[in-house]
C-alpha positions in Angstrom: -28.1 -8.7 26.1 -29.3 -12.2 27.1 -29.6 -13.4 23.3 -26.3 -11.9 22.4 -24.9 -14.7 25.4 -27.1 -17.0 24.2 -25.7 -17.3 20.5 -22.3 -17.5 22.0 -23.1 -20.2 23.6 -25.1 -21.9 20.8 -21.7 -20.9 18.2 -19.6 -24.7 17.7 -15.7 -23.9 19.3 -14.7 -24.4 15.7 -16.1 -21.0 14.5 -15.4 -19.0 17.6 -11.6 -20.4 16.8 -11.8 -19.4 14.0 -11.9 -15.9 14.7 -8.7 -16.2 16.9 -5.8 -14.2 14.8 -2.8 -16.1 13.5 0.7 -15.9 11.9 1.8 -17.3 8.3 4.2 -16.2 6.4 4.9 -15.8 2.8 5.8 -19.3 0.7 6.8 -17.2 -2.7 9.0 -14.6 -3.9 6.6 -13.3 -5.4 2.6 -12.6 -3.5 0.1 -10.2 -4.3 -2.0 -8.3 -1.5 -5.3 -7.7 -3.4 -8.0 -5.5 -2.2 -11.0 -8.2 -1.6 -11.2 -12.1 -1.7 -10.9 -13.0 -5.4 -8.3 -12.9 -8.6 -11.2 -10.2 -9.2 -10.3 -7.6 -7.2 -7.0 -5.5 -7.9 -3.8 -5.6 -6.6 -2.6 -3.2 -4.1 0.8 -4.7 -2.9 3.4 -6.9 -4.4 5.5 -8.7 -1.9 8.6 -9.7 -3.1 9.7 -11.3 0.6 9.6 -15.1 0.7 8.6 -16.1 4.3 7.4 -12.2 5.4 5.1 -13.0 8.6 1.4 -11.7 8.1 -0.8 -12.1 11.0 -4.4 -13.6 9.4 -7.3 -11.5 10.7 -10.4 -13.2 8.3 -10.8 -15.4 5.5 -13.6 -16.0 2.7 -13.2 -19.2 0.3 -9.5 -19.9 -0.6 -8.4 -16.6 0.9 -6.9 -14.7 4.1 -7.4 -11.5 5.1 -4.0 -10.8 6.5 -2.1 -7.7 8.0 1.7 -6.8 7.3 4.4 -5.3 10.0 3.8 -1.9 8.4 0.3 -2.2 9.2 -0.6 -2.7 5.4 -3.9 -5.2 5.0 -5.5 -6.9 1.9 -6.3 -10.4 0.9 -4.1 -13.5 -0.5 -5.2 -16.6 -1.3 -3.8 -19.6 0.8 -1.7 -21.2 -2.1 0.6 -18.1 -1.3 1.1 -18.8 2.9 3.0 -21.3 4.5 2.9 -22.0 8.3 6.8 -21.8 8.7 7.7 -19.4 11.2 9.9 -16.4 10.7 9.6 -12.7 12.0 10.6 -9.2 12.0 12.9 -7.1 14.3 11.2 -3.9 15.3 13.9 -2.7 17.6 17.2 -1.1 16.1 20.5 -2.3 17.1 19.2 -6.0 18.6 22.2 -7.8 19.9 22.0 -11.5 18.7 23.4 -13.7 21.9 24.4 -17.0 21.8 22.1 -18.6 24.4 19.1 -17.6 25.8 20.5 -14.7 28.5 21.6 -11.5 27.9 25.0 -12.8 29.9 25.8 -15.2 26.8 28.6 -13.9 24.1 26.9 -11.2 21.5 27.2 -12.5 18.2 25.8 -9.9 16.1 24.0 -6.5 15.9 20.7 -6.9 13.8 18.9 -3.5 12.3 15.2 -2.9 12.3 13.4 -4.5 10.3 15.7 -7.5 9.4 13.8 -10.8 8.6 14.7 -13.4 10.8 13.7 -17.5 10.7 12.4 -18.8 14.1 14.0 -22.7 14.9 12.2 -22.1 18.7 11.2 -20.6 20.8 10.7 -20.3 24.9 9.8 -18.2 27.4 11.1 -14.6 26.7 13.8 -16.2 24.1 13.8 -17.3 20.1 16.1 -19.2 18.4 16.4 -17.7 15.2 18.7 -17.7 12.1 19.1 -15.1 9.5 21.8 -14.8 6.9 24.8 -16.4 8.2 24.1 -15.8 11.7 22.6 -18.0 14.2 21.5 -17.0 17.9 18.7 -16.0 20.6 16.8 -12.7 20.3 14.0 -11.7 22.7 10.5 -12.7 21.8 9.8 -8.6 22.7 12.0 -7.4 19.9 10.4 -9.8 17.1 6.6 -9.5 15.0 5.3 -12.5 13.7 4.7 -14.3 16.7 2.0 -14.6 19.0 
């Protein structure tokens, strides 16, 4: 046990944060999810969602080992991520509100599993933007954010 706190301790801040899980999302139409960490290995997913949020969980070389809203995982190499910040609702029937309170005017009703475009956030609230609808959903009802 001593020698286990030990190397901790020994280990730079830069590879312990390393380790910490992230969000990116998708730069392309078009991204493939392959099975290991090289052109190599075969595909298992295609994405076809330009910014899709995948949290990163690993990396080896040029690629990330990154985990999906549906719980899918694979690897994608970084020329496919981008660090803009979008998400996913995972509630049904969000009400989109016009400030950050749930006293502001609705402005629309957003299904499950909508992608959404983050301008800020704070607190409990995002600023988002999907479509041609702009407004402040709770940070609870979103994935893609830490």
């Amino acid at each position: 046990m001593p020698l286990i706190i030990i190397l901790f301790l020994l280990l730079p801040y830069e590879i312990l944060h390393s380790m910490d899980e992230y969000f990116l999302t998708l730069r392309n139409d078009k991204v493939n999810l392959r099975q290991g960490p090289s052109f190599d290995y075969p595909v298992k997913i295609f994405y076809k969602k330009k910014f899709l949020p995948v949290l990163i969980q690993d990396q080896s070389d040029n690629f990330r080992k990154v985990r999906d809203h549906e719980n899918n995982s694979g690897w994608i190499h970084i020329s496919q991520l981008s660090k803009k910040k979008a998400a996913i609702t995972i509630d049904d029937d969000l009400v989109l509100f016009s400030s950050s309170t749930v006293y502001s005017n609705p402005i629309a009703i957003l299904k499950k599993g909508r992608l959404v475009r983050i301008n800020k956030c704070k607190d409990e609230w995002c600023k988002i933007y999907t479509g041609e609808f702009k407004g402040w959903l709770q940070k609870k009802s979103l994935w893609g954010l830490l």
